[in-house]
C-alpha positions in Angstrom: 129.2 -141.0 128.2 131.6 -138.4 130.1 129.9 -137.3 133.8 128.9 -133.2 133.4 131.2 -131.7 135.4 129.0 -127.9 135.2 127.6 -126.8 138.5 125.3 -123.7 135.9 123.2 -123.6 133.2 124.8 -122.7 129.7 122.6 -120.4 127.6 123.3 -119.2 124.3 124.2 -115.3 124.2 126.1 -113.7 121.8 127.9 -110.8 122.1 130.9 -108.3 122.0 133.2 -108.9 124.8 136.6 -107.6 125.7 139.2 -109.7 127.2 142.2 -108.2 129.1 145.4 -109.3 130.2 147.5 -107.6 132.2 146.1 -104.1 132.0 145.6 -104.3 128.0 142.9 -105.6 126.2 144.1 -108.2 123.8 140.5 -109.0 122.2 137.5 -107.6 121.5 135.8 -110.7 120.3 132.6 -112.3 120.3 131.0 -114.4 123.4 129.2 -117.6 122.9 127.1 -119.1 125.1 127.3 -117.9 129.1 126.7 -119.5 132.8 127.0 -118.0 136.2 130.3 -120.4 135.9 132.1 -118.8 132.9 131.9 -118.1 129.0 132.7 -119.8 125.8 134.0 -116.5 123.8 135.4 -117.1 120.1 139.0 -115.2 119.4 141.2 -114.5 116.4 144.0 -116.1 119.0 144.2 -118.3 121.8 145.6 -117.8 125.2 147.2 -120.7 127.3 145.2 -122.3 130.2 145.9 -121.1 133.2 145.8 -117.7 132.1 144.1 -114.8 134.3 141.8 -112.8 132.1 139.2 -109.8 132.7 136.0 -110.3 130.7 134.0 -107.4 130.0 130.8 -108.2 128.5 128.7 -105.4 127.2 125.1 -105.3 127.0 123.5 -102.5 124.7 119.7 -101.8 125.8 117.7 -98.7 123.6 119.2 -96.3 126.0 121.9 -97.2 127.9 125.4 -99.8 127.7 125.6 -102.2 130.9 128.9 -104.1 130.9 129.3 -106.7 133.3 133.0 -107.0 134.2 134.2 -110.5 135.7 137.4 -112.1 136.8 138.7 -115.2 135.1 140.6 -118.0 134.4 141.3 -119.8 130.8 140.5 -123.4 130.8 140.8 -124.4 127.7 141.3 -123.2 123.8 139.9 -125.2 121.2 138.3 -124.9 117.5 135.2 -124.1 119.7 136.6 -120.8 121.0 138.0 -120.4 124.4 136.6 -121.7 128.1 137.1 -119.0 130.8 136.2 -120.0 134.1 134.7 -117.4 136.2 136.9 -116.5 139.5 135.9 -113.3 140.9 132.8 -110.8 140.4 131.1 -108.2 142.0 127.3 -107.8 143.4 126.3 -105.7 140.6 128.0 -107.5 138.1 126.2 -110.9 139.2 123.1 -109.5 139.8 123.0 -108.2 136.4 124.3 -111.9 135.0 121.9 -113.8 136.8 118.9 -111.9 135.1 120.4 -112.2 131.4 121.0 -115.7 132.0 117.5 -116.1 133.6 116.1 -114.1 130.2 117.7 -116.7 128.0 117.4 -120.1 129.8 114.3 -122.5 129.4 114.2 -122.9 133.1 114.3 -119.4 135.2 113.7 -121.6 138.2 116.8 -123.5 137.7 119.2 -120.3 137.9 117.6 -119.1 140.8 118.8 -122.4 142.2 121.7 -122.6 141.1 122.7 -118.6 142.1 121.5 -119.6 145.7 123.4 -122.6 146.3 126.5 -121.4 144.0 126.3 -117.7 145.7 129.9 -117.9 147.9 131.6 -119.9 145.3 131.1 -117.1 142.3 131.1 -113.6 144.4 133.4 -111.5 144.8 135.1 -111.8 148.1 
């Protein structure tokens, strides 16, 4: 069995997101599952890895639309839908990720772990 390379927690979430390349949004698609890490986010077309992306990923609450807007990186395209690494994202932004992820996961405690140790490698800097 392959060693888990995955320093966060994937939960399930689903979605709108849209993705942007180079000042124009390409997708607005659906998002699988999430981590403090990256997305899995399924598209009517792929993009090569390697290539850096904006995710915007909206959250609509009774009263108000949060969208949490990350920096990232493709890793990989597959039947699946495609891996975006996260690479850059600000305070607000990864406040507000850590405490959808912590809604959805079956261990809170873990993310808070994992946000801790993980803090310098996924903030903006």
């Amino acid at each position: 069995m392959p060693e888990e390379k995955r320093k966060f927690t994937r939960v399930p979430f689903s979605t709108k997101v849209g993705l942007t390349v180079d000042d124009h949004t390409i997708f607005a698609n659906e998002m699988r599952n999430v981590s403090l890490g990256g997305a899995l986010v399924l598209t009517a077309e792929s993009l090569p890895p390697g290539t850096v992306c904006q995710l915007d990923i909206e959250l609509i609450g009774p009263a108000s639309l949060l969208c949490i807007r990350v920096e990232g990186e493709v890793l990989r395209c597959d039947p699946d839908g495609m891996a975006i690494k996260f690479t850059r994202i600000d305070l607000d932004s990864l406040i507000h990720l850590s405490h959808l992820i912590k809604i959805c996961a079956s261990d809170p405690e873990l993310i808070d772990l994992e946000y801790t140790h993980n803090l310098l490698e996924i903030r903006e800097p």
